[in-house]
VOPAGU-2260 file (C-alpha; in pm, 1 decimal, decimal comma):
REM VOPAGU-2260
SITE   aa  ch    i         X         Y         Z
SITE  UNK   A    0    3941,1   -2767,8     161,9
SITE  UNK   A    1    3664,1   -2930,0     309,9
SITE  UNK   A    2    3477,8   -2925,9     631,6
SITE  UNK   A    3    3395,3   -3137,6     839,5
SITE  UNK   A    4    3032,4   -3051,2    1010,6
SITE  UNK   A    5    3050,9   -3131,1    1342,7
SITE  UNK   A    6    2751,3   -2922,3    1481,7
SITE  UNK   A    7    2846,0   -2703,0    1836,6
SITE  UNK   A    8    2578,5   -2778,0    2109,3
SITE  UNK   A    9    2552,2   -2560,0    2403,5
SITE  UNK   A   10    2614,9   -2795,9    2744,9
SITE  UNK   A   11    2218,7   -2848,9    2916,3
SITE  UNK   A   12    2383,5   -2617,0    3186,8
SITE  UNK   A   13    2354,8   -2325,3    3026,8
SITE  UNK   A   14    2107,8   -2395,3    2822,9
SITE  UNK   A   15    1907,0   -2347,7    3137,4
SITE  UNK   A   16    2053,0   -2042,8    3226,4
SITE  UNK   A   17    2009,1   -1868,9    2922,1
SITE  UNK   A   18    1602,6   -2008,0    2935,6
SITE  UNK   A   19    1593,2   -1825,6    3232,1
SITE  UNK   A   20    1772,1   -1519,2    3179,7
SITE  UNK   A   21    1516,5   -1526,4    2868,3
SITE  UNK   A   22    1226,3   -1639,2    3038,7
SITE  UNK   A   23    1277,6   -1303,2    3266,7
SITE  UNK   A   24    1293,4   -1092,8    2954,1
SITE  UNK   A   25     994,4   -1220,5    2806,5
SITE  UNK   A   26     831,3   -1207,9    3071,9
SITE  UNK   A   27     861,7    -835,0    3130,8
SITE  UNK   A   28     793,5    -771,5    2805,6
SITE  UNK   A   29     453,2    -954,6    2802,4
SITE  UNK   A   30     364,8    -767,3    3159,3
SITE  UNK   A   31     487,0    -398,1    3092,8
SITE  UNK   A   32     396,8    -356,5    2751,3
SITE  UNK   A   33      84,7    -541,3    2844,9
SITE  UNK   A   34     122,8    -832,9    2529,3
SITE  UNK   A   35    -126,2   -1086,1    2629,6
SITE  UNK   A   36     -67,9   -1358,0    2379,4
SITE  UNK   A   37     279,7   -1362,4    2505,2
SITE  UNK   A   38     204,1   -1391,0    2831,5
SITE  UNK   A   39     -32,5   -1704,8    2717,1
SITE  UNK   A   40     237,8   -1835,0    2538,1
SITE  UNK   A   41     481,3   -1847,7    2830,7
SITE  UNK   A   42     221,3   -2003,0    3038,7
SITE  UNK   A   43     135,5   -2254,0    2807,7
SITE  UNK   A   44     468,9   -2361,8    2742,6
SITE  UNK   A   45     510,8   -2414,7    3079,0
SITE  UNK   A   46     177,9   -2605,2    3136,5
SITE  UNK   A   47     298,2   -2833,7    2866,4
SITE  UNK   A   48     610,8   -2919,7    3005,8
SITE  UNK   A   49     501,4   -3027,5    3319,1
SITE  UNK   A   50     194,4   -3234,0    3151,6
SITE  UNK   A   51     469,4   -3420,6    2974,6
SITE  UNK   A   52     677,9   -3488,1    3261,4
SITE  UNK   A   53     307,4   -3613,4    3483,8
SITE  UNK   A   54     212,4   -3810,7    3201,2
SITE  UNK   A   55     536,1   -4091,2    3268,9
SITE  UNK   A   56     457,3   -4038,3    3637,5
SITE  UNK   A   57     200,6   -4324,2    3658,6
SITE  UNK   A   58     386,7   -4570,8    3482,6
SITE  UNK   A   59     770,4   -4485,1    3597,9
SITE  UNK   A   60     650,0   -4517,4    3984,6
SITE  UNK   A   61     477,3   -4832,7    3962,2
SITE  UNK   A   62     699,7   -5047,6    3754,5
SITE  UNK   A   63    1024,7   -4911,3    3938,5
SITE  UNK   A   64     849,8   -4967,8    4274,8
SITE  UNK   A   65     769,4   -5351,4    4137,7
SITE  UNK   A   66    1092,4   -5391,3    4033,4
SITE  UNK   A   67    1250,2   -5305,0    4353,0
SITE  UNK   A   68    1046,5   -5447,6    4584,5
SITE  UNK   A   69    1121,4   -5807,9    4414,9
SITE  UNK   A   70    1510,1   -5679,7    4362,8
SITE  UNK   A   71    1501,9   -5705,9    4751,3
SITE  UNK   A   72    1478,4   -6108,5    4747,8
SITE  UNK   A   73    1856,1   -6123,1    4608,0
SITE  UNK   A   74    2003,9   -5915,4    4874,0
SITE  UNK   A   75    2102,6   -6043,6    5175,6
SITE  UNK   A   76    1969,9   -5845,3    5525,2
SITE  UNK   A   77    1705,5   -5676,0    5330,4
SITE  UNK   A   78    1525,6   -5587,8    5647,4
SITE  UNK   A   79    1795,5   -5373,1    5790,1
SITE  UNK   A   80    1870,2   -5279,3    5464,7
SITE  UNK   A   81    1514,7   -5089,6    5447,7
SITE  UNK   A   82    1523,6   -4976,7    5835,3
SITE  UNK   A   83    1893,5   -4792,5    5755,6
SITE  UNK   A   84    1745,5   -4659,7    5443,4
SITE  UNK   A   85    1406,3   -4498,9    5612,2
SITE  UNK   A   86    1619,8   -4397,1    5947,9
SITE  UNK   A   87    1869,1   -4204,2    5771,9
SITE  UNK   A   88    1592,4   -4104,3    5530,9
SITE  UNK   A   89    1471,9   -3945,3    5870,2
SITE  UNK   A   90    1762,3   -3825,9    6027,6
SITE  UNK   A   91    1904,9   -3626,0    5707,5
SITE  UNK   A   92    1522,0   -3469,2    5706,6
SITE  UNK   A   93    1561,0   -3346,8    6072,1
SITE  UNK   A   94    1875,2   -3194,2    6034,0
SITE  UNK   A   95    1759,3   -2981,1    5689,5
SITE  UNK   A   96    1424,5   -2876,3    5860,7
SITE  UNK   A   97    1644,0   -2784,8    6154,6
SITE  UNK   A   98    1878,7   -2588,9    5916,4
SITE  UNK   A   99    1566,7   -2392,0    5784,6
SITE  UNK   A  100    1416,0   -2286,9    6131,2
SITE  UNK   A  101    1754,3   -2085,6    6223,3
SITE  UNK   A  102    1780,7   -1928,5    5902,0
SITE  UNK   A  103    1441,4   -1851,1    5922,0
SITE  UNK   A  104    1407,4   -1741,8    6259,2
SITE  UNK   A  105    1775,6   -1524,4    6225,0
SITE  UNK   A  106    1657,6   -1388,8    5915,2
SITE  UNK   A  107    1279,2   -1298,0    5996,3
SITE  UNK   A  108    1237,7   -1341,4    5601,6
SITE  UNK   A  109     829,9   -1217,6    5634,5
SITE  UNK   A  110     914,3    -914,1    5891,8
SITE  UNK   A  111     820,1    -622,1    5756,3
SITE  UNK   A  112     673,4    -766,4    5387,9
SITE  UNK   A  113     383,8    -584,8    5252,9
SITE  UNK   A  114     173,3    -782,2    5038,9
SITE  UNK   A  115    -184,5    -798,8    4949,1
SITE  UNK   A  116    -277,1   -1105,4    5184,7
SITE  UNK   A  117    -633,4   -1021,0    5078,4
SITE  UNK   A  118    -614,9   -1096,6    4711,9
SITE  UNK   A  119    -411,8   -1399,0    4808,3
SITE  UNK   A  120    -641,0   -1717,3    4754,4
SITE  UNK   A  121    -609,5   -2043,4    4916,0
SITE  UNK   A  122    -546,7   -2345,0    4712,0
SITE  UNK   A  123    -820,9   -2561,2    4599,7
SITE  UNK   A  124    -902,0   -2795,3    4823,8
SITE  UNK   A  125    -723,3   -3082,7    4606,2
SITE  UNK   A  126    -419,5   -2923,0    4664,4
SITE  UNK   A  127    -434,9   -2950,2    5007,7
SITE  UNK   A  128    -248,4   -3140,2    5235,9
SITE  UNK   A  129    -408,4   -3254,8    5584,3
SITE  UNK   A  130    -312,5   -3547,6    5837,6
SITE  UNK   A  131    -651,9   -3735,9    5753,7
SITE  UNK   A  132    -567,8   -3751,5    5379,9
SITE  UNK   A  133    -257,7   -3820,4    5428,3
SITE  UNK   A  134    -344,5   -4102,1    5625,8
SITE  UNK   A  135    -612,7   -4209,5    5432,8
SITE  UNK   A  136    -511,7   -4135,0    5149,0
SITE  UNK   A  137    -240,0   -4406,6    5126,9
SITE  UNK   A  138    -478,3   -4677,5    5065,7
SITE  UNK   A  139    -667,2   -4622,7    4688,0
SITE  UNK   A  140   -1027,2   -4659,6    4681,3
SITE  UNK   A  141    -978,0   -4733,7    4321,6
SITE  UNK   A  142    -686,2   -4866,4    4179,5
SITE  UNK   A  143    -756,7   -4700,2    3810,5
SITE  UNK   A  144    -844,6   -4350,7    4012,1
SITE  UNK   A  145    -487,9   -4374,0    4145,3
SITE  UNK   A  146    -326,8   -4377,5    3814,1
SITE  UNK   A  147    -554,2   -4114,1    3645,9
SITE  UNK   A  148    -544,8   -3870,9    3922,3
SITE  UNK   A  149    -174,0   -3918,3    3974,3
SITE  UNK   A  150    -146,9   -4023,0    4371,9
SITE  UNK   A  151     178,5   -4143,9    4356,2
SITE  UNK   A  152     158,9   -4236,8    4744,9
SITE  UNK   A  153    -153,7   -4429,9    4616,5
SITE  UNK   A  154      31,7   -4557,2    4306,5
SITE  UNK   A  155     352,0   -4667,9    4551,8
SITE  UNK   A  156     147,9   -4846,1    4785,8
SITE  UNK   A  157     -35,5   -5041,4    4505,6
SITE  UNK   A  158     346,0   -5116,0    4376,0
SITE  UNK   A  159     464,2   -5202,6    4719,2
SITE  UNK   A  160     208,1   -5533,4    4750,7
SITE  UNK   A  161     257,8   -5595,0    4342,2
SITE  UNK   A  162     604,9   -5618,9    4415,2
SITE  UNK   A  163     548,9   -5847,4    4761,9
SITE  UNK   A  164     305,4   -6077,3    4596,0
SITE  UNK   A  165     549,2   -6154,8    4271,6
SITE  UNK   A  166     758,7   -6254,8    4526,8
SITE  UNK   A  167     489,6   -6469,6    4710,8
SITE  UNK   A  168     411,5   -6637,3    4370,5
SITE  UNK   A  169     727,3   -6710,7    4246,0
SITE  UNK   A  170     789,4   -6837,3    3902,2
SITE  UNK   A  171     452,3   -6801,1    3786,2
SITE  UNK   A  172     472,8   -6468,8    3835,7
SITE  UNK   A  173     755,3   -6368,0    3588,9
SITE  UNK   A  174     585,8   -6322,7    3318,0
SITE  UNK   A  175     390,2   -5991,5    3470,3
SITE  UNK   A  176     797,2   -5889,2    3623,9
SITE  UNK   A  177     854,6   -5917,1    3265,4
SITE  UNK   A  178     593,9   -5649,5    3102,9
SITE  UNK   A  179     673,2   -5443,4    3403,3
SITE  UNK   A  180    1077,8   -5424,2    3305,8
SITE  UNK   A  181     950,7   -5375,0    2916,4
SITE  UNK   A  182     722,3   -5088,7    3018,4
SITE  UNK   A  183     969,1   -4908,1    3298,0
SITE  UNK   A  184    1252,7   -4879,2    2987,0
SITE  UNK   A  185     982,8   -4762,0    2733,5
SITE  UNK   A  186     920,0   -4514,6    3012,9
SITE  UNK   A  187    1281,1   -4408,6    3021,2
SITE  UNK   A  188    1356,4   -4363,5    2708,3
SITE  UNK   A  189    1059,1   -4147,9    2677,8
SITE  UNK   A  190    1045,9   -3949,4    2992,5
SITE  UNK   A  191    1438,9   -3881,8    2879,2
SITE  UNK   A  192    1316,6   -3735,9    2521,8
SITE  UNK   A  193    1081,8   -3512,8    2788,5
SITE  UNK   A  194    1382,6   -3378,7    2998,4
SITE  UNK   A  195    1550,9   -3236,7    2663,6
SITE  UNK   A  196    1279,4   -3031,3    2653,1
SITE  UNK   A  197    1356,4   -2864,7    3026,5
SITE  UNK   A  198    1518,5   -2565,5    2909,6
SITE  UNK   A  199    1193,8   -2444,5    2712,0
SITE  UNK   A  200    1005,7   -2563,2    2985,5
SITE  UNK   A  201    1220,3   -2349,1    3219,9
SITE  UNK   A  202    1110,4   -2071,6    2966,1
SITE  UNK   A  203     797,7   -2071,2    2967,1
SITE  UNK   A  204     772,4   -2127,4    3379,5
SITE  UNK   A  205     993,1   -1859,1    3453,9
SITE  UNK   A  206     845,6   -1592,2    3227,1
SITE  UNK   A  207     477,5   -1699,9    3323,5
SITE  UNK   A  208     578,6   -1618,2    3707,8
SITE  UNK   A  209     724,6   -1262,6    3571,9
SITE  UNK   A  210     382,8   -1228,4    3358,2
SITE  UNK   A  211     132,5   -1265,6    3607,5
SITE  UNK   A  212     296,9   -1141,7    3930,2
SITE  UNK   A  213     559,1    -899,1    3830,8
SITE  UNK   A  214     847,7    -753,5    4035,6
SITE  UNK   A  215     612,0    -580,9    4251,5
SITE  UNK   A  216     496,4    -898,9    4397,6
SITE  UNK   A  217     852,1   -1072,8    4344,1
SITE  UNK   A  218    1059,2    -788,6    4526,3
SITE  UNK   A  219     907,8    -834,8    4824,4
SITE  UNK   A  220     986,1   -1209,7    4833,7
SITE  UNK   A  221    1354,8   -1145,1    4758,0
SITE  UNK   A  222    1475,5   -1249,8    5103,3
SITE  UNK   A  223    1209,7   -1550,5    5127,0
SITE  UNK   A  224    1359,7   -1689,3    4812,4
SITE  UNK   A  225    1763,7   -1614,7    4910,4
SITE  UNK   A  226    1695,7   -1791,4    5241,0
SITE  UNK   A  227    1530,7   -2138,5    5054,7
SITE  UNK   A  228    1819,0   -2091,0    4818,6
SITE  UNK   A  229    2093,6   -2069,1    5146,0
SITE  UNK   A  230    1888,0   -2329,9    5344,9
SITE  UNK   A  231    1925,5   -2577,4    5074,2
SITE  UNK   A  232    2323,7   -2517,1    4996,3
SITE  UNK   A  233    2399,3   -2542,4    5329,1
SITE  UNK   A  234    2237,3   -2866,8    5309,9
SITE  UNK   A  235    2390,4   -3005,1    4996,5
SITE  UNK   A  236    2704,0   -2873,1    5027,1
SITE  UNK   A  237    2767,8   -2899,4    5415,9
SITE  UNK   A  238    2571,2   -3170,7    5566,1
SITE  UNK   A  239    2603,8   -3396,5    5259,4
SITE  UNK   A  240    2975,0   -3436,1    5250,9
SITE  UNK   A  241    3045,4   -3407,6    5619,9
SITE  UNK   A  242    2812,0   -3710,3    5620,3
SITE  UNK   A  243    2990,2   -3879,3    5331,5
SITE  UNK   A  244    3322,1   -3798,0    5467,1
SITE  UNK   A  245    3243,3   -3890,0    5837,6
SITE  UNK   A  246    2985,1   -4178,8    5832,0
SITE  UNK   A  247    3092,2   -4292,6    5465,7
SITE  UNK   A  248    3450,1   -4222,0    5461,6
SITE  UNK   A  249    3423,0   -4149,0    5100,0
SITE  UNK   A  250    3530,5   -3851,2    4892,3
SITE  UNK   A  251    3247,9   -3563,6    4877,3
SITE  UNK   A  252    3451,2   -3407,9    4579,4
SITE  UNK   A  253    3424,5   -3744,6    4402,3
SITE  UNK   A  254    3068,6   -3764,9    4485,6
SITE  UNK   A  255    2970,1   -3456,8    4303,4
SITE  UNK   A  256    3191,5   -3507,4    4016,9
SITE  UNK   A  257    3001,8   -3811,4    3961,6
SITE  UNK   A  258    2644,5   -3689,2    4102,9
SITE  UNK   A  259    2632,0   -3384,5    3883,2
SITE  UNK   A  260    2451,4   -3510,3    3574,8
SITE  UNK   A  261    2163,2   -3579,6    3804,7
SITE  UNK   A  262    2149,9   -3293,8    4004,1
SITE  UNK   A  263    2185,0   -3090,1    3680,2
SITE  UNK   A  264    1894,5   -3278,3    3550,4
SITE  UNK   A  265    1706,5   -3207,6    3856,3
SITE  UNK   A  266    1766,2   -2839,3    3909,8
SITE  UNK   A  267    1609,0   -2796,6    3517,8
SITE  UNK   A  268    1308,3   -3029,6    3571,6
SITE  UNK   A  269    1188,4   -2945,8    3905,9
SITE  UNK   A  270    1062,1   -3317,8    3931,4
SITE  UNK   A  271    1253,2   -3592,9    4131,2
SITE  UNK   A  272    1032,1   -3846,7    3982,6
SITE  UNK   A  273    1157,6   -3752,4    3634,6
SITE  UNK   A  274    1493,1   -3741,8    3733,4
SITE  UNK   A  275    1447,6   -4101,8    3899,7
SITE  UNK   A  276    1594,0   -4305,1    3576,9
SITE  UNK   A  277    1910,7   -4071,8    3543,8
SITE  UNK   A  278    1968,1   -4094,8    3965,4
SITE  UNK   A  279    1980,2   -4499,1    3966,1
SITE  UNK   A  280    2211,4   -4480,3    3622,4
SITE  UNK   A  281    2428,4   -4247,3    3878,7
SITE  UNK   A  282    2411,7   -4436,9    4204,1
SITE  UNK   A  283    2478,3   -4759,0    4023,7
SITE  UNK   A  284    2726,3   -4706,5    3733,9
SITE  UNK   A  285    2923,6   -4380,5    3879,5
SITE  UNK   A  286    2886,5   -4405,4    4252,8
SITE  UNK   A  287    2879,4   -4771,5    4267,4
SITE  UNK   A  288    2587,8   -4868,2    4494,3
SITE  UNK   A  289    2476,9   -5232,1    4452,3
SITE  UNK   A  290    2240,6   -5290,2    4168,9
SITE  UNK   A  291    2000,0   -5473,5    4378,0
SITE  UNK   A  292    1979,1   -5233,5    4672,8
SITE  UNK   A  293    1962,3   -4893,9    4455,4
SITE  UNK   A  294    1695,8   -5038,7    4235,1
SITE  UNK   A  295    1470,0   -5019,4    4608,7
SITE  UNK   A  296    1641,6   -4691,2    4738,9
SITE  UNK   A  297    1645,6   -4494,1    4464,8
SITE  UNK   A  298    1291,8   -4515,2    4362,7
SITE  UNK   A  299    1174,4   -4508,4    4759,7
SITE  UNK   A  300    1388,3   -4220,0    4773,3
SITE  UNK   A  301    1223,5   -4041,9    4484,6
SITE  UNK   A  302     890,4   -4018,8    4626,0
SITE  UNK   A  303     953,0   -3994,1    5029,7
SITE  UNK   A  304    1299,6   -3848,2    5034,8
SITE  UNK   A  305    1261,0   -3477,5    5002,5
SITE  UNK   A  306    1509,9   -3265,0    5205,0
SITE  UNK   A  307    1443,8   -2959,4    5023,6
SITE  UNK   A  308    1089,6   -2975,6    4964,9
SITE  UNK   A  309     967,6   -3108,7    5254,7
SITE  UNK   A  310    1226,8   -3003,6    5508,2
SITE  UNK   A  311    1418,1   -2637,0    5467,9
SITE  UNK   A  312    1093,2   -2505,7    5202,4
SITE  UNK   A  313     811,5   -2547,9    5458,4
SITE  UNK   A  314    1028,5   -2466,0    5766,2
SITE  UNK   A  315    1147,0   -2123,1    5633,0
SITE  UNK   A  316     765,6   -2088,9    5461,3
SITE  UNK   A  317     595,4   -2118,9    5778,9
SITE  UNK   A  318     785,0   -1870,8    5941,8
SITE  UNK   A  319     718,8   -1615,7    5673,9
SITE  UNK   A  320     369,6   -1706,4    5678,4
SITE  UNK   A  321     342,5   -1637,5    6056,0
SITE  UNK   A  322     511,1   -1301,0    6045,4
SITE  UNK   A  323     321,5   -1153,8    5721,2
SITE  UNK   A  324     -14,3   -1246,1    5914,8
SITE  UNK   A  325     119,7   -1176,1    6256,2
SITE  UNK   A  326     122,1   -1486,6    6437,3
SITE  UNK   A  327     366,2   -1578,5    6692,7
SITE  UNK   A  328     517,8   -1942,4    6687,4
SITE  UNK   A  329     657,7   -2086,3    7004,5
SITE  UNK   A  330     876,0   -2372,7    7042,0
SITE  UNK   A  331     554,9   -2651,9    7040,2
SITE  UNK   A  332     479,7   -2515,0    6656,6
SITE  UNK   A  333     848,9   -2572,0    6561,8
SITE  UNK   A  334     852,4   -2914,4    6689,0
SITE  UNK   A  335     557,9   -2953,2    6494,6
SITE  UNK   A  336     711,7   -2854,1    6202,3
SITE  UNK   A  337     982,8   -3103,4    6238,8
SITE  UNK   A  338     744,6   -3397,3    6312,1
SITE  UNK   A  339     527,9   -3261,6    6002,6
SITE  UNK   A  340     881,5   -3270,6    5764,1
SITE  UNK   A  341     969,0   -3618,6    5866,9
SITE  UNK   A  342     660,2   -3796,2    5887,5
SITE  UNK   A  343     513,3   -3590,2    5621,9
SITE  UNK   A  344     741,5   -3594,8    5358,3
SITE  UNK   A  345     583,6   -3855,1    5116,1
SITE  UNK   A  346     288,5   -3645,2    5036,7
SITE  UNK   A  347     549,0   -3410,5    4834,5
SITE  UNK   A  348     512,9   -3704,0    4575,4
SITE  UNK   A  349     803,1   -3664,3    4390,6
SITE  UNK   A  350     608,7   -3386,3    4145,7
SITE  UNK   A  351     658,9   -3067,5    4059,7
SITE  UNK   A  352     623,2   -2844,6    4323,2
SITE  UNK   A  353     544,5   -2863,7    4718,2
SITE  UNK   A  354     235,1   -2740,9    4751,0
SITE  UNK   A  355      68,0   -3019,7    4905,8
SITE  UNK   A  356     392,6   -3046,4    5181,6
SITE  UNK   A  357     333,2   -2664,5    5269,1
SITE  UNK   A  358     -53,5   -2683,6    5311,0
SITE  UNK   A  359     -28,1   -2978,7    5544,4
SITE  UNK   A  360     276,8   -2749,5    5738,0
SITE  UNK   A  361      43,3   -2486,9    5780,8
SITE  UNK   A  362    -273,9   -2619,9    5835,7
SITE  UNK   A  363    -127,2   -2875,3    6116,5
SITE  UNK   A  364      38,6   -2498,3    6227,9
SITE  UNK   A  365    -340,8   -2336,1    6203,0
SITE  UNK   A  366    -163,7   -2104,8    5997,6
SITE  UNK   A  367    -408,0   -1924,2    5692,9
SITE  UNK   A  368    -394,7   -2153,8    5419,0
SITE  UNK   A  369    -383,4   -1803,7    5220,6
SITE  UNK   A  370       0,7   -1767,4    5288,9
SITE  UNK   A  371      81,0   -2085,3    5038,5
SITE  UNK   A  372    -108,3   -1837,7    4729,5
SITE  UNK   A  373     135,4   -1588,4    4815,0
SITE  UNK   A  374     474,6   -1794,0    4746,7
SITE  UNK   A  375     285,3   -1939,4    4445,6
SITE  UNK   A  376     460,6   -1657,1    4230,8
SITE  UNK   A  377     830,5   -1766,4    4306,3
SITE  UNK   A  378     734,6   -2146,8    4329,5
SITE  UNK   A  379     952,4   -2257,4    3997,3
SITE  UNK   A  380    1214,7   -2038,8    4079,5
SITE  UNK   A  381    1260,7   -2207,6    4402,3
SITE  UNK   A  382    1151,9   -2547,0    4294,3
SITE  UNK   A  383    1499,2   -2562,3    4090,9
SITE  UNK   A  384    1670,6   -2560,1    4436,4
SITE  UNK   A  385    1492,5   -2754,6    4612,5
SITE  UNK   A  386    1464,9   -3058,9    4392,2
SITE  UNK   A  387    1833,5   -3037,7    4370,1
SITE  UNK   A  388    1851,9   -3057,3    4668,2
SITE  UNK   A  389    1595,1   -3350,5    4695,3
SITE  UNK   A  390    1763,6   -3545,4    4438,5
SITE  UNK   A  391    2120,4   -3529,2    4599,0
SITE  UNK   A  392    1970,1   -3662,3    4944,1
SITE  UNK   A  393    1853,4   -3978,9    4727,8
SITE  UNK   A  394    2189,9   -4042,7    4591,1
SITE  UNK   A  395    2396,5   -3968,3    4955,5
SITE  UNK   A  396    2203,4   -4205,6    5132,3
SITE  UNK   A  397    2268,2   -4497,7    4947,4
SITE  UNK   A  398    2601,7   -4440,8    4941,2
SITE  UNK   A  399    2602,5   -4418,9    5291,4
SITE  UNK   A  400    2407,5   -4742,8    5363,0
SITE  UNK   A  401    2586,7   -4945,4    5049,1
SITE  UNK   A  402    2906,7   -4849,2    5223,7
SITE  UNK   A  403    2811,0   -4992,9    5611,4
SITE  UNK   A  404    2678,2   -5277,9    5411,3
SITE  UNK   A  405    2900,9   -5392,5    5194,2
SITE  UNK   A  406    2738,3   -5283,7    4879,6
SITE  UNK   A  407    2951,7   -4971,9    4713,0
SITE  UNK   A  408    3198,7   -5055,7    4512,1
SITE  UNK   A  409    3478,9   -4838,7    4607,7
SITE  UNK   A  410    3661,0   -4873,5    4267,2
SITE  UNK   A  411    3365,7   -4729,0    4060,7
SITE  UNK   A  412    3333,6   -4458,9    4307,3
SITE  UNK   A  413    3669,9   -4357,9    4302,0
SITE  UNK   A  414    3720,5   -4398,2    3933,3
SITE  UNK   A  415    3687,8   -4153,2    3635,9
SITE  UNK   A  416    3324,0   -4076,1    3575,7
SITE  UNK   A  417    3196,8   -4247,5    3242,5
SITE  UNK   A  418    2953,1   -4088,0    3055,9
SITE  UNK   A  419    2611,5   -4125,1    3048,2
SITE  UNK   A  420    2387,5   -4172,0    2747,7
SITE  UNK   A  421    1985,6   -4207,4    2759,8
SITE  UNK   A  422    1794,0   -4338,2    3014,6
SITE  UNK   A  423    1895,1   -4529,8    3284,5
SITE  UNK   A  424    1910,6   -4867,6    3172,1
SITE  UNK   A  425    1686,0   -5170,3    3367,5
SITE  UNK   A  426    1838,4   -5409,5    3636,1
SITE  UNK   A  427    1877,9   -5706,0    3474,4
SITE  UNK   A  428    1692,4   -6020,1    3552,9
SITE  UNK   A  429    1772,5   -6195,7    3876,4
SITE  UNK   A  430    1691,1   -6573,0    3972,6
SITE  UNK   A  431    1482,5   -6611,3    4253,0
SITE  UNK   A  432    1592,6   -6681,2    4614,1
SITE  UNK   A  433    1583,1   -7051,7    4668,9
């Protein structure tokens, strides 16, 4: 009798869990029986994966940015197009940073948390986030320093007037659009060879933060992390399809059927930047969102929209910051928080991580820049959330614009989902505008 080998493959899904559930393990085994190679394993592995997944950083911004910004030229309206995409950009951040003060402020989350604010150290001051670099910041002094230190706001800008100025040129100009399509799908395909390795990046992240800070240090932050966790479902799972069954008048069911290869992918990687190229395969071939317009919104969305990172994370962090130091916040520092998470929310840059988003919360707050070492320990366990999170506010939006507009195609989004293979392939070619 023979056999036929068709190998078994565990779904992505829970080859994440079990990374983590492992991950854990390992990670009390390098702390309590005091293995230190293990420990440096973990770590490394860790520091690896997210090396990989910066390295295709440079590259994937700029040449989507390009590509969208000249997209633009075959849609019609593209003016109001962008203004609908950056005001319910805004609106959908109010509402999650508003989401995270209650919970915060109902659940106290750093009332009566004993920790050793004293060994706590305050990020190095490249790390930080503060109004004048922000500002500053968005305009590189160098445009190779931009791509080597990995400023994506830097590296967007720089893509923004690219973009505008191969539309100024015209024809003689296609050539360069040309290279940039090439390298974006060389990109793709390799960032997408990266996100197979997520789970054993999820590993090694997981177990590092067990390693080093241990559940004495982790306990403590229980609540913290069940309130980012709450702050962020509430926002996926109740404002999202309210707003795509009210203002869309679409299906939210159908929407996550078809979103969830993207959000899985986002959840494991902790990096809506390398989740871009599987979030514009979504929003174009599954949700139906116009080509044209999702090729701007999706990668604009990747780097500025950041509901979970930028919005519930630093609202409910602040408060616990305030109460394990003692300082009272009135209702001026919570409007300040809100202002912070809308206008703010491009220096997350789409990375790993929202460390830069919480230092410019606090320092704006004149909170102890101290308070952002302390969550350091649970950072990739609540990273997972919030870039979830992050990545489904990129996809809801353009459905929500493509539908006012005229550019979802209700009969993709309403069909069977197809699957989805690789990268996200690269918009085709368009003539220019006469």
């Amino acid at each position: 009798m023979s056999r036929t080998a068709i190998p078994w493959k565990w779904p992505f899904g829970v080859q994440v869990l079990v990374a983590v559930v492992l991950g854990v393990v390992l990670g009390f085994i390098a702390r309590n029986a005091d293995v230190a190679w293990l420990a440096t394993t973990l770590t490394k592995i860790g520091e690896i994966f997210v090396q990989l997944l910066k390295l295709a950083v440079p590259p994937l911004v700029f040449t989507a940015v390009v590509i969208s910004v000249t997209n633009l030229r075959n849609v019609s309206n593209a003016a109001r197009l962008v203004g609908r995409t950056v005001g319910w950009f805004m609106a959908t951040s109010l509402i999650a940073v508003a989401i995270g003060l209650v919970i915060g402020l109902v659940t106290n989350p750093g009332k009566g948390v004993h920790l050793q604010v004293s060994n706590a150290a305050a990020p190095a001051a490249d790390d930080r986030g503060t109004w004048l670099d922000f500002l500053t910041g968005i305009i590189p002094k160098n445009v190779f320093t931009a791509f080597s230190e990995v400023n994506v706001l830097q590296i967007v800008f720089l893509g923004i007037v690219a973009g505008a100025a191969v539309i100024a040129v015209g024809a003689k100009a296609e050539p360069f659009l040309e290279l940039n399509r090439a390298v974006l799908e060389l990109v793709q395909k390799a960032l997408w060879w990266v996100i197979r390795l997520a789970p054993l990046g999820t590993l090694g992240l997981i177990g590092k933060a067990v390693a080093v800070y241990g559940w004495d240090l982790l306990s403590p932050l229980a609540k913290f992390t069940v309130d980012v966790y709450v702050g962020c479902a509430v926002v996926l799972f109740v404002v999202y399809p309210l707003l795509l069954a009210v203002v869309g008048r679409v299906s939210p069911v159908r929407f996550f059927a078809k979103a969830w290869p993207a959000l899985e992918l986002a959840f494991v990687s902790r990096s809506s930047v390398g989740t871009m190229p599987l979030t514009q395969q979504v929003t174009t071939e599954r949700l139906g969102v116009s080509r044209e317009y999702a090729s701007f919104a999706v990668p604009f969305g990747a780097t500025t929209k950041m509901d979970g990172c930028a919005a519930v994370y630093p609202a409910l962090a602040a408060i616990f910051v305030a109460q394990v130091f003692n300082v009272s916040l009135g209702i001026k520092d919570y409007l300040l928080i809100a202002l912070v998470s809308v206008v703010g929310s491009a220096a997350t840059a789409g990375l790993t991580g929202a460390l830069v988003m919480l230092t410019l919360t606090l320092s704006t707050l004149g909170l102890p820049l101290q308070g952002a070492g302390l969550l350091l320990a649970i950072d990739p366990i609540l990273d997972m959330m919030r870039t979830a999170t992050n990545v489904a506010g990129q996809m809801v939006v353009p459905v929500l614009v493509g539908r006012s507009e005229g550019l979802l195609d209700e009969k993709v989004y309403n069909a069977p989902g197809t699957p989805l293979v690789g990268a996200a392939p690269v918009p085709e070619p368009q003539p220019a505008a006469a």
